[in-house]
C-alpha positions as CSV (number, residue, x, y, z in Angstrom):
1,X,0.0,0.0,0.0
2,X,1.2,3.3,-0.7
3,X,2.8,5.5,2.2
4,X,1.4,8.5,1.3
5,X,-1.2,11.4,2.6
6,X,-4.7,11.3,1.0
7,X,-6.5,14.5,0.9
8,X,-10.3,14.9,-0.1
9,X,-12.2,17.9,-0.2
10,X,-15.6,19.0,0.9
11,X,-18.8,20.5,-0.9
12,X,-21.5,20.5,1.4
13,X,-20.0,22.4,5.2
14,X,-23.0,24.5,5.6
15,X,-21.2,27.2,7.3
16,X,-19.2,25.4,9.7
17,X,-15.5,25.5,9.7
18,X,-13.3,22.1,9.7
19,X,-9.7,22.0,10.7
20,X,-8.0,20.2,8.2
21,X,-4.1,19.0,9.4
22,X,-1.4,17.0,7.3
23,X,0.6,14.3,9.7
24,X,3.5,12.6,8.5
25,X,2.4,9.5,6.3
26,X,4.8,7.2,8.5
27,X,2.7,7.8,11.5
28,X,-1.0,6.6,10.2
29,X,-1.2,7.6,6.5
30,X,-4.0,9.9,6.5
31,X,-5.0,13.2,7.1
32,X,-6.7,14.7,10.4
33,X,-10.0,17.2,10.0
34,X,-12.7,17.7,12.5
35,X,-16.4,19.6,12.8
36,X,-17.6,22.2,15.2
37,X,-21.2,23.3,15.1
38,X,-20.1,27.1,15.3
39,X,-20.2,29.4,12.1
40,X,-17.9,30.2,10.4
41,X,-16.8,30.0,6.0
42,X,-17.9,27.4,4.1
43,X,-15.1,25.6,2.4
44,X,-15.1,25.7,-1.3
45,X,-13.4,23.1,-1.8
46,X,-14.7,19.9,-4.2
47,X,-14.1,16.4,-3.8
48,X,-12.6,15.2,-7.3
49,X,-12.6,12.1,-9.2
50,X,-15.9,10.2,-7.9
51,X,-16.6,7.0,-9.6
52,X,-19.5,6.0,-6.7
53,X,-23.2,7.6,-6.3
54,X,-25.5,7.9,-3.5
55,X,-27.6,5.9,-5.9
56,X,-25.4,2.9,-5.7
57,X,-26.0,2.1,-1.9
58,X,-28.0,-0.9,-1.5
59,X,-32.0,-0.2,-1.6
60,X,-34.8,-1.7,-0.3
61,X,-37.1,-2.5,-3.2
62,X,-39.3,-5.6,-3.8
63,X,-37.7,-8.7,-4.6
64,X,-38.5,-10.7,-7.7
65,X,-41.6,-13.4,-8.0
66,X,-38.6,-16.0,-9.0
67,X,-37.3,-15.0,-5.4
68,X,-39.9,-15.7,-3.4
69,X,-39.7,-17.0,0.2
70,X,-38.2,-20.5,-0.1
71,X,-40.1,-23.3,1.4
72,X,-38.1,-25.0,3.7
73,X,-38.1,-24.2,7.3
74,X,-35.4,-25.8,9.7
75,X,-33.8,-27.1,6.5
76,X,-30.2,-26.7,7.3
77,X,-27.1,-27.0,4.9
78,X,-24.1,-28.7,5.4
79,X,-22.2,-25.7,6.8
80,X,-24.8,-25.6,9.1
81,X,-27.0,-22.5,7.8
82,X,-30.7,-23.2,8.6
83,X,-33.8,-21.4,7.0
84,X,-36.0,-20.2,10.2
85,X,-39.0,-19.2,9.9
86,X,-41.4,-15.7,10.3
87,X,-45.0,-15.2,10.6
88,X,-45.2,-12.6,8.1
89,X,-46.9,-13.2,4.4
90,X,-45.9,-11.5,1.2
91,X,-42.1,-10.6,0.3
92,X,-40.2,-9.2,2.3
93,X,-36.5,-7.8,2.6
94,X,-34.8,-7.9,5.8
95,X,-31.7,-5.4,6.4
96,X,-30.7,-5.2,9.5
97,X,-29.9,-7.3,13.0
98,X,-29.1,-6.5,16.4
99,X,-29.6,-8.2,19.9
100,X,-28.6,-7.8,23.2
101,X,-28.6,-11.5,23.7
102,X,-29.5,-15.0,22.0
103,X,-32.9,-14.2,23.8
104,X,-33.3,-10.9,22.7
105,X,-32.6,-10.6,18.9
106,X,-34.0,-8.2,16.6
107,X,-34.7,-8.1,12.7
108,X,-36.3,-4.9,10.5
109,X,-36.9,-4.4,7.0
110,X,-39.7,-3.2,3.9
111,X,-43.2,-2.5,4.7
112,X,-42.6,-1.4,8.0
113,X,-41.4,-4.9,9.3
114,X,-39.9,-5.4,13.0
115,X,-39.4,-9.0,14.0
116,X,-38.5,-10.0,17.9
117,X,-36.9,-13.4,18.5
118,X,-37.3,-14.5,21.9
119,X,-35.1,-17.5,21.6
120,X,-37.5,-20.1,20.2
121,X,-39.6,-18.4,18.0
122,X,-39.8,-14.8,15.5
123,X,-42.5,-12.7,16.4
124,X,-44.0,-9.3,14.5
125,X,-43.7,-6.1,16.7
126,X,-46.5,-3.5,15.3
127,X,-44.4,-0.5,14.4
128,X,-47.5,1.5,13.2
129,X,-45.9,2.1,9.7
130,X,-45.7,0.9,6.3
131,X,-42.3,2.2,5.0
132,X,-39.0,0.8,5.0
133,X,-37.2,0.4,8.3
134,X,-33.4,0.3,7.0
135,X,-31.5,0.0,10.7
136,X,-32.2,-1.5,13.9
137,X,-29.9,-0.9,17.2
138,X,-30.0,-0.8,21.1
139,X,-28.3,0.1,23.8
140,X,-29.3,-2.9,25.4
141,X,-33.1,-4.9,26.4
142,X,-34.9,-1.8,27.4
143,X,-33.2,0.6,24.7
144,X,-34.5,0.0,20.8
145,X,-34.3,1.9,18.0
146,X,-35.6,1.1,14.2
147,X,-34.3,3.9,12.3
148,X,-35.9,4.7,8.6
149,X,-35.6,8.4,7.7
150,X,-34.4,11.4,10.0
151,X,-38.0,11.9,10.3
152,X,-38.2,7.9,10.4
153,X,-37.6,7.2,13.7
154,X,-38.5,4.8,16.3
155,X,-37.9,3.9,19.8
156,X,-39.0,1.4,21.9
157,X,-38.9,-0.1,25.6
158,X,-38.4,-3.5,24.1
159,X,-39.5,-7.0,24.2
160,X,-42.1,-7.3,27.5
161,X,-45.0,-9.4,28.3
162,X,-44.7,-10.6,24.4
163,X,-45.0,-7.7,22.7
164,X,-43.1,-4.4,21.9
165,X,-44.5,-0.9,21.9
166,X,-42.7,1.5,19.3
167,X,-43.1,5.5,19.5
168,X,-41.8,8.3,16.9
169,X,-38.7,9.9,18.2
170,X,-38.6,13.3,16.2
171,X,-35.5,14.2,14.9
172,X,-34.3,17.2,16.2
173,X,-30.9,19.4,16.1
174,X,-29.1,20.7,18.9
175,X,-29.3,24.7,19.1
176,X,-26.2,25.7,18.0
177,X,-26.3,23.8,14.6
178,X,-26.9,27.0,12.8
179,X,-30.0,27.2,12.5
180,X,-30.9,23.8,11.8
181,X,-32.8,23.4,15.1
182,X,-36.5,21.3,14.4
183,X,-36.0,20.3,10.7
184,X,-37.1,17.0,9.5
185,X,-35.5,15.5,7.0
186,X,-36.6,12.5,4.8
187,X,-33.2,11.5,3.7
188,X,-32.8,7.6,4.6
189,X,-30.2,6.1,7.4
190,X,-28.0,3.8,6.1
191,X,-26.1,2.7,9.1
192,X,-26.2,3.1,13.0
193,X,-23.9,2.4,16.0
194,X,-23.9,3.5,19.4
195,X,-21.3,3.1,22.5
196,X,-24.2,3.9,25.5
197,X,-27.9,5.3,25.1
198,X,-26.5,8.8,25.1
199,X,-23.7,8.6,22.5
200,X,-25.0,7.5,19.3
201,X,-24.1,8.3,15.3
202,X,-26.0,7.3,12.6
203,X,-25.1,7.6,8.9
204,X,-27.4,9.0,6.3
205,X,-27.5,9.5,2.2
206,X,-26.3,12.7,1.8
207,X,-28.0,15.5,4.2
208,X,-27.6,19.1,3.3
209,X,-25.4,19.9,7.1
210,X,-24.3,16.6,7.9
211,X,-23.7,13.0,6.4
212,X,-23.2,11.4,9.8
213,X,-24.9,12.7,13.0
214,X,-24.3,12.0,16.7
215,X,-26.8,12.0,19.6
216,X,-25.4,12.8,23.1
217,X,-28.7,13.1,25.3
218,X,-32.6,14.0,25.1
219,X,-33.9,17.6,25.4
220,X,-37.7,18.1,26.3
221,X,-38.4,14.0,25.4
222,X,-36.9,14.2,22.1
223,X,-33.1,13.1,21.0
224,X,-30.9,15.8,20.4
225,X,-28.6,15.5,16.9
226,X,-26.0,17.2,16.0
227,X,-23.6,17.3,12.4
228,X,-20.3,15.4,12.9
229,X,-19.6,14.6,9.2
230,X,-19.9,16.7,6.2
231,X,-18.1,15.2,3.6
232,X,-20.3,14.0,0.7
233,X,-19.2,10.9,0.3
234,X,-19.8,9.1,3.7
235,X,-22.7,7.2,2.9
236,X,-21.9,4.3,4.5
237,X,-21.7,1.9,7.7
238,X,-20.6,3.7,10.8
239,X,-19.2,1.2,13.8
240,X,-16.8,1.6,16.6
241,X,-15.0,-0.6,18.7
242,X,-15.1,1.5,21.5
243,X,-16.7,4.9,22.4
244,X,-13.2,6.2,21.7
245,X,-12.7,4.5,18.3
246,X,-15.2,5.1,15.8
247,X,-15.0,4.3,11.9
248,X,-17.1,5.3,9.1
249,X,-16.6,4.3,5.4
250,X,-18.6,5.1,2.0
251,X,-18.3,5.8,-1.6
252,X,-15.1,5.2,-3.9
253,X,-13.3,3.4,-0.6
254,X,-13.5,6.1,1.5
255,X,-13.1,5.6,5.0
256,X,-12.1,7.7,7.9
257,X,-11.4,6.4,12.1
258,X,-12.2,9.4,15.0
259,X,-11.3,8.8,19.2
260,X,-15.1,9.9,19.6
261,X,-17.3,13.1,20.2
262,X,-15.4,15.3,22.6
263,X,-16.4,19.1,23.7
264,X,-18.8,19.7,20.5
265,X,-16.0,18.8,18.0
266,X,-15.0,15.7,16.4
267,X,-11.3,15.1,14.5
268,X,-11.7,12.5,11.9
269,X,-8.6,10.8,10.3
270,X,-9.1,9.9,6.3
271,X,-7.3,6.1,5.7
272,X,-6.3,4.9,2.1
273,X,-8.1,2.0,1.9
274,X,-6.3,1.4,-1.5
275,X,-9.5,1.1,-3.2
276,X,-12.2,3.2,-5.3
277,X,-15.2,0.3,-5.2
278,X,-18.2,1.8,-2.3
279,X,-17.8,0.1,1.1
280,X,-20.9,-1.2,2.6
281,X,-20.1,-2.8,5.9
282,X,-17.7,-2.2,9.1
283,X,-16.9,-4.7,11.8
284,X,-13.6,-4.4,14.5
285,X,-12.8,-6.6,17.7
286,X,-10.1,-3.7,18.6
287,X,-8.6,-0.6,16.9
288,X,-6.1,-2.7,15.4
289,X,-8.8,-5.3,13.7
290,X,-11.5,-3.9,12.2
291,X,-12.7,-4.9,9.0
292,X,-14.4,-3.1,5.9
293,X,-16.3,-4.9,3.0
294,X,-17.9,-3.8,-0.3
295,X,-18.4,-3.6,-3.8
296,X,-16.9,-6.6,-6.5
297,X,-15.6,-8.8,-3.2
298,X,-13.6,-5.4,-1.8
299,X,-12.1,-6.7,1.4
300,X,-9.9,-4.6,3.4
301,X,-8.3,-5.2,7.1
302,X,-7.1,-2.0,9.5
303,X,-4.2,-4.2,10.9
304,X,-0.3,-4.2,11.8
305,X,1.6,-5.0,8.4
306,X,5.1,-6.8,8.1
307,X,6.6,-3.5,9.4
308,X,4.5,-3.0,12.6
309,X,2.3,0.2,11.0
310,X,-1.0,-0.3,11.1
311,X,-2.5,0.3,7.6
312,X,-5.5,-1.6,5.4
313,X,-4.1,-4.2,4.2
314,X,-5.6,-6.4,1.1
315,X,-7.7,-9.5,2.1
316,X,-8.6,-11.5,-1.1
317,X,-12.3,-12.5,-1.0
318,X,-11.8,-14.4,-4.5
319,X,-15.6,-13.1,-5.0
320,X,-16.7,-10.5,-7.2
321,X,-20.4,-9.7,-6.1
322,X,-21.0,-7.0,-3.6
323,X,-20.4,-7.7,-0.1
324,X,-23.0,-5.8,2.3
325,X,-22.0,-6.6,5.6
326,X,-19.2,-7.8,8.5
327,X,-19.5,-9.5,11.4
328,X,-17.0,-11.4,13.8
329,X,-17.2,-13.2,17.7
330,X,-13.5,-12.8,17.7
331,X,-10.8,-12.4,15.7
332,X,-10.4,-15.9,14.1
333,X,-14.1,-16.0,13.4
334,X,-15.8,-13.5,11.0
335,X,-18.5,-13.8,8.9
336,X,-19.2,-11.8,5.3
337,X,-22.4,-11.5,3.7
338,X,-23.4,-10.1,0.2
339,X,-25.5,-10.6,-2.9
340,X,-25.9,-13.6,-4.8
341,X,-26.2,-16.0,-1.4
342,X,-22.8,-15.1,-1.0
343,X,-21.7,-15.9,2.5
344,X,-18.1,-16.4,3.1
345,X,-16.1,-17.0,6.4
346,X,-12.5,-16.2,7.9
347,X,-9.8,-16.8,9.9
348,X,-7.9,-13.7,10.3
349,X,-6.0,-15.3,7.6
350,X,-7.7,-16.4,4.7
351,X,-11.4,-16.4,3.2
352,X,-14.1,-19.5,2.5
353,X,-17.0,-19.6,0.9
354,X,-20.0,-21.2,3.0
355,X,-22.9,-23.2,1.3
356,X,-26.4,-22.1,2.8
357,X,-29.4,-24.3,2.0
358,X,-29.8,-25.2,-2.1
359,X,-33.9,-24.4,-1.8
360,X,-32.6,-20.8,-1.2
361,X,-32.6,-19.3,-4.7
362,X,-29.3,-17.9,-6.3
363,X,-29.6,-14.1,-6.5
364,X,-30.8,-13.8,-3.1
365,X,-29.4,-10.2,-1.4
366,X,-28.3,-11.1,2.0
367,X,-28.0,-7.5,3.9
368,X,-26.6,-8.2,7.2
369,X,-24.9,-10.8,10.0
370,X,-25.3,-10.5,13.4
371,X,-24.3,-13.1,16.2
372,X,-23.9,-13.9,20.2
373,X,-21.4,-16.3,19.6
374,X,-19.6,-18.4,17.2
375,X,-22.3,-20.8,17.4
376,X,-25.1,-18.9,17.3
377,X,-25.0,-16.6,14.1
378,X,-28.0,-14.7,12.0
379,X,-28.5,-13.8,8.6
380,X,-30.7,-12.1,7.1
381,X,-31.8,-10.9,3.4
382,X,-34.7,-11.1,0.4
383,X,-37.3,-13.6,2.0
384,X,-35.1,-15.4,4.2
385,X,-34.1,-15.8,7.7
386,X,-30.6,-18.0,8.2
387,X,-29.3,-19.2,11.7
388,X,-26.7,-21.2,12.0
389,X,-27.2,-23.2,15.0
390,X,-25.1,-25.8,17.5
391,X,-24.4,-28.7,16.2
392,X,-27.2,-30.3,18.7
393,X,-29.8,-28.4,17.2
394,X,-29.2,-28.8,13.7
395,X,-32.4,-31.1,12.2
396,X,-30.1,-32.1,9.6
C-alpha cells in the first residue's frame, strides 16, 4: 500500500469551519479534519474524481416473483446455515440485526417490518408504519431503536409481556447547529452504531449539514442531533470498537477512524483504503482489527503490516459480487455477507465460501450478519431468515 497522505475535499459544510491538518504519512497515512457546530466560512473546496453515487448504496425495493420465500423451514445445509421461519406473508426484505442477547434478537426491513426473536420463536412487533425500516440498534433490552428516515424514527422499551410498543422519536438538532434546530429530513439512514444510550451516530445519504450525526442526550423527550460529518461521500456503515474508536466508510473506498465526540468537536482521520469500489459494511474486535467490505468482493483489514504500521491491508475474498455486511465473535471468526447467497467465512488469515441451503434461490441479497457467539450466528436478506445453529440443534 502506498505510504502517502490522501487528501479529499468537501462541498457541502453549511457554514461550519473544519480544521484540516497534514501528519506525516509514517505515522498513520491519513490526514486529520474535524467539525464544530459554530459558524464560520464554508469551504469551497470539491471532492474530485468520484466514480461512486448515492444511488449505488443498496436499496430496499421488492424482490423478484422467481425469489420468493423458499419453502423450507429448519432445512439446514451442510455448513450448518438453517432457514427459520417468520409469521409474516408477502415478500419481504430484511436489512438489518441486532440483539442484546441470543434471547433478545431483533430483525427490521420493507413494509414497516420489526421481527422479535425470543429465543424459540420470531414474532412481528407493530411498528404502526408501512415504509422501509433500514437499521435496527440498542443500547441494550430496554433501549430500541428502528431507524428509517431522520423523520423515520422509532424507539421502543423493548421486548415485554410478548409484545413491543414503538413510539416516533422526532429528529431534532441541537441549538447551535446553525440554525438547523426542528428540521425534519426524509433522507434515509444507512447505518447506525452506538457506544451507551446517550452517545450515538448514525449515517445517512447525503444530508444538506451533515452525512453522519451523533446523539449525546434527550432535550424536552426528544433526542438531540447534531452534524459530525460533512463530507459528501460518507454514505456508508458507521461502527466503533469503543466509544473512543469510531469508523465510518462510504463511496469510492472512503473511510475515515475518529477517538469519539469530545467538547462539541470531532477530528476524523481519512485512511487509504487502496480502493475506489463503495464500502458497505464495518466490523472491528479492537482498533487494530477492524474490517471493511464492499463492492466486487472489496475486502480490506485496518491491521499491523510486516513492518508494525498499522495500515488496510488487502484480504482477497476471491468473489466478485458485492459484499453488504461484517461480522466477527473474535478475531479468528468472521462472517461476510453479500449478494448472490454469497456468504463467506475467515480466519484472520484467509477467506471461505460457505454453502447455505440449495432451496434458497441464487440471487438472493443477504444484507446483514449478526451473532452472540460463534455458534449462534443470523443472517438475514430477500425472503429469508438464516441461523446457524449448534451442532445439537441442527435437524439435519
Amino acid at each position: 500500500m502506498r505510504d502517502e497522505a490522501v487528501l479529499f475535499g468537501s462541498s457541502a459544510m453549511s457554514g461550519r469551519p473544519f480544521r484540516l491538518m497534514v501528519i506525516p504519512s509514517g505515522i498513520i497515512g491519513g490526514v486529520v479534519w474535524g467539525c464544530a457546530a459554530s459558524s464560520g466560512a464554508p469551504s469551497s473546496e470539491q471532492h474530485g474524481n468520484a466514480t461512486g453515487d448515492a444511488s449505488e448504496i443498496p436499496a430496499i425495493t421488492a424482490v423478484d416473483a422467481s425469489d420468493a420465500r423458499p419453502d423450507g423451514d429448519g432445512t439446514c445445509s451442510d455448513d450448518g446455515w438453517c432457514i427459520v421461519d417468520y409469521p409474516l406473508d408477502g415478500d419481504l426484505t430484511l436489512v438489518s440485526l441486532w440483539g442484546s442477547s441470543e434471547r433478545d434478537v431483533w430483525a427490521v426491513g420493507s413494509r414497516g417490518a420489526i421481527l422479535h426473536w425470543d429465543g424459540s420463536a420470531w414474532q412481528p412487533s407493530n411498528s404502526g408504519v408501512d415504509y422501509a425500516i433500514r437499521r435496527v440498534w440498542g443500547s441494550g433490552p430496554g433501549d430500541v431503536w428502528a431507524f428509517s428516515t431522520l423523520n423515520g424514527i422509532l424507539h421502543s422499551s423493548g421486548w415485554v409481556d410478548g409484545q413491543a410498543s414503538w413510539s416516533p422519536a422526532a429528529f431534532s438538532t441541537t441549538d447551535d447547529a446553525d440554525g438547523l434546530t426542528g428540521v425534519q429530513q426524509t433522507t434515509p439512514i444507512v447505518s447506525v452504531w452506538g457506544a451507551s444510550a446517550t452517545d450515538i451516530y448514525v449515517g445517512t445519504l447525503q444530508v444538506p449539514g451533515g452525512s453522519v450525526w451523533h446523539m449525546s442526550g434527550w432535550n424536552d423527550g426528544e433526542p438531540r442531533w447534531r452534524p459530525i460529518l460533512e463530507y459528501l461521500d460518507y454514505h456508508g456503515p458507521v461502527f466503533g470498537t469503543a466509544a473512543t474508536d469510531i469508523w465510518v466508510a462510504g463511496l469510492n473506498g472512503k473511510a475515515a477512524n475518529s477517538q469519539g465526540y469530545k467538547s462539541g468537536i470531532v477530528d476524523w482521520t481519512i485512511l487509504d483504503t487502496g480502493t475506489r469500489a463503495n464500502l458497505r459494511g464495518l466490523w472491528g474486535g479492537a482498533h487494530d482489527d477492524v474490517w471493511v467490505v464492499g463492492d466486487t468482493g472489496t475486502i480490506r483489514h485496518w491491521t499491523y503490516d510486516d513492518d508494525g504500521e498499522l495500515r488496510w491491508l488487502v484480504s482477497e475474498s476471491n468473489v466478485t459480487r458485492p459484499l453488504n455486511a461484517v461480522w466477527g465473535s473474535r478475531p479468528d471468526d468472521i462472517w461476510v455477507v453479500g449478494e448472490g447467497n454469497t456468504v463467506l467465512h475467515g480466519d484472520g488469515e484467509s477467506w471461505s465460501r460457505s454453502n447455505i441451503p440449495s432451496v434458497i434461490p441464487a440471487e438472493t441479497r443477504l444484507f446483514d450478519v449478526w451473532g452472540t457467539a460463534p455458534d449462534n450466528v443470523w443472517i438475514v436478506g430477500d425472503n429469508v431468515i438464516l441461523n446457524r445453529r449448534r451442532p445439537s440443534e441442527m435437524s439435519r
